[in-house]
N, C-alpha and C positions, 0 to 999 in steps of 0.2 A: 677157769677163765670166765671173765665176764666183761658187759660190756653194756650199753647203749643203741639199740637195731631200729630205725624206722622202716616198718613193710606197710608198701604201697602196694596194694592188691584188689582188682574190683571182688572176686570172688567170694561171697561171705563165708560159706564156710570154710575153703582153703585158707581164705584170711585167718581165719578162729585157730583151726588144725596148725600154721605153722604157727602163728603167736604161742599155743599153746606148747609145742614142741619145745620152743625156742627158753621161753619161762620157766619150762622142768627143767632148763641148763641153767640158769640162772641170771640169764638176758633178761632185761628189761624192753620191752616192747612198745613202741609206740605204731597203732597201725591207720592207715587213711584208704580210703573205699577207692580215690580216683588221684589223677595225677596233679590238678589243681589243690586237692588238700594235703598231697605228699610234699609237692612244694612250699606250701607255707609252712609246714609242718617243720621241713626242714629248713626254713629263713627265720623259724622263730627260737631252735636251739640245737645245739651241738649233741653229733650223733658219731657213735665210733664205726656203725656201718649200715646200708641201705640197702634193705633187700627189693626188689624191684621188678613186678611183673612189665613184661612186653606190651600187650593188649590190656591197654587201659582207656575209659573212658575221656574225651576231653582231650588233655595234655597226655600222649601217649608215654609209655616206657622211653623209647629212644628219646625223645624230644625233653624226657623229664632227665636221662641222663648226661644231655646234651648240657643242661641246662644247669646240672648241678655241677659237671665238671669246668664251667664255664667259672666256678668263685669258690672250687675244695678240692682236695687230693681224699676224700673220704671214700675206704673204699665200698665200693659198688657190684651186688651179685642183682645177676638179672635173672627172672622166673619167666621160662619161657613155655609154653605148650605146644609149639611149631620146632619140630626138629628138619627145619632145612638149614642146609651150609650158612645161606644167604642172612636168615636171622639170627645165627648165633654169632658170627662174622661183622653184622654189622652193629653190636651192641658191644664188640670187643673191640671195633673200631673208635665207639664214642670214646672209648674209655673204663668200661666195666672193665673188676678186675677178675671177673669168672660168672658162671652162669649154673644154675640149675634147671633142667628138663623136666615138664611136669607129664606126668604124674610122677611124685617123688616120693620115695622113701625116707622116713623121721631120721634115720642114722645119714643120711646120703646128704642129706641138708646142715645137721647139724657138723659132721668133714668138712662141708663147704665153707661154711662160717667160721668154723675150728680157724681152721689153713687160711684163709684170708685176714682173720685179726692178728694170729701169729705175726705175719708180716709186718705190722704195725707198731710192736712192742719194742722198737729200737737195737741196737746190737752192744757190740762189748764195749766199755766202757774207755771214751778215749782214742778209740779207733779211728785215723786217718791213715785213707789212703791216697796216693800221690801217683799219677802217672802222666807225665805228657803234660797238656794244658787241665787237667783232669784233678780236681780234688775233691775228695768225697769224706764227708766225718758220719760214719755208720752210726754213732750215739745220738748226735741230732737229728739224722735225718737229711742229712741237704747235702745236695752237688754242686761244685761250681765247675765253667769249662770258660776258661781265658777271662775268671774272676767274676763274669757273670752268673746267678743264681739261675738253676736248671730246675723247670719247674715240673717236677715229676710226682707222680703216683707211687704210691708205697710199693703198686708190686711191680713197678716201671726200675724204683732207687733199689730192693731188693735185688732186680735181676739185675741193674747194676754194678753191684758190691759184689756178685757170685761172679762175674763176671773177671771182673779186675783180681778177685782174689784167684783165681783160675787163670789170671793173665799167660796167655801160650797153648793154653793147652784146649784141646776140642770136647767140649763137651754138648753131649747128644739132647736131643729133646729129651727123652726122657728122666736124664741127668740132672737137666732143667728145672721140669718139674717135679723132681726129689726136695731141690734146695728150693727153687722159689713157692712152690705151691703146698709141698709137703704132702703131696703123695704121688701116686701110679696110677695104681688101676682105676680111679674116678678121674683122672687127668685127660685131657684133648691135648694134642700135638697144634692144634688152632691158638688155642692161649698163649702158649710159648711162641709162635711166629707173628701173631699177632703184637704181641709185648714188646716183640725185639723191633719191629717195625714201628711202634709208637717213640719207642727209646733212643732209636736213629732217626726220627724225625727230629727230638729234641736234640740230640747232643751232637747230631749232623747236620745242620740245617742245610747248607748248601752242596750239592751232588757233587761239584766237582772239587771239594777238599778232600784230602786225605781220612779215611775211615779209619775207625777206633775197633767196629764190630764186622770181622767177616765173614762168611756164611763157605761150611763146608757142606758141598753138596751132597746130600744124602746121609748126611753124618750130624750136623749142627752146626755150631756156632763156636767162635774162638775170638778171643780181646788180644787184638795187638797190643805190644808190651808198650810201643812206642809209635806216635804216629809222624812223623815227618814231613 
């Protein structure tokens, strides 16, 4: 697999070290020192995914993630140094679709990016699915709910489609991130509650309609068959 990576990173040689990682895979790298040239970086061409440190000069990480999800569904991993709750939480709130902890191991990064472009590469051919006001065509990529176009992130429409295809049944965090993320043991239980909460913003917008996604406590999550 291969792909297109903008990494925005002030650090030079961490910058160098993952470019270099990244390139023995067969990634194409484009990398920018601060967040003001990550962003034109990324307004001047199309990128399959953006690796994205925290603490950045200028235009920070959050405020650059802010900013890219504000006009792409492109997904986004963030490189953090700060292992509190609060910072990784709040970069999964922008919209990242997962994060790496620095200091990092070359295998731990390259999983990261594996499992995030996976999600990108579309599903079976011709696949729609139908539930409720709910229609989802897994090959394009797009969801509608009461005909309007639902505007989601790859790993927003993936946990979607695992969802509905599981309609009924509870499936666990961890189960979660089996299907959406494509592993375990480098997985956070944060991702997956996070994702489901960005996903019921969109496809729920108002609290007092009927839910589509219910939360079994302690257990996961489960997609009513049918919402009424």
């Amino acid at each position: 697999m291969s792909g297109r990576v903008l990494l925005v990173e002030d650090d030079a040689s961490l910058r160098e070290v993952a470019a270099t990682v990244l390139e023995s895979q067969g990634y194409s790298v484009e990398a920018a020192s601060d967040g003001a040239a990550g962003l034109d970086a990324f307004r001047a061409r199309p990128f399959d995914l953006v690796l994205l440190d925290v603490m950045l000069p200028g235009l920070d990480g959050f405020s650059l993630c802010r900013e890219i999800r504000r006009h792409s569904n492109v997904p986004i991993v963030m490189l953090t140094a700060r292992r509190e709750t609060h910072d990784v939480v709040a970069g999964l709130e922008l919209g990242a679709d997962d994060y790496v902890t620095k200091p990092f191991e070359a295998p731990e990064l390259i999983a990261r990016v594996r499992a995030v472009l996976r999600r990108t590469g579309g599903g079976a051919d011709n696949e729609v699915l139908e539930t409720g006001d709910l229609r989802i065509d897994v090959n394009a990529y797009r969801a509608w709910r009461g005909g309007e176009d639902l505007p989601l992130t790859s790993t927003e429409f993936k946990l979607l489609v695992e969802l509905v295809r599981h309609a009924g049944q509870v499936l666990s965090r961890d189960q979660l991130l089996q299907l959406v993320w494509g592993y375990d043991y480098l997985g956070d239980s944060r991702l997956v509650d996070m994702a489901v909460k960005r996903l019921r913003d969109k496809i729920e917008p108002e609290p007092a309609e009927p839910t589509y996604i219910g939360t079994v406590r302690g257990v996961g999550y489960r997609f009513e068959r049918s919402v009424s």
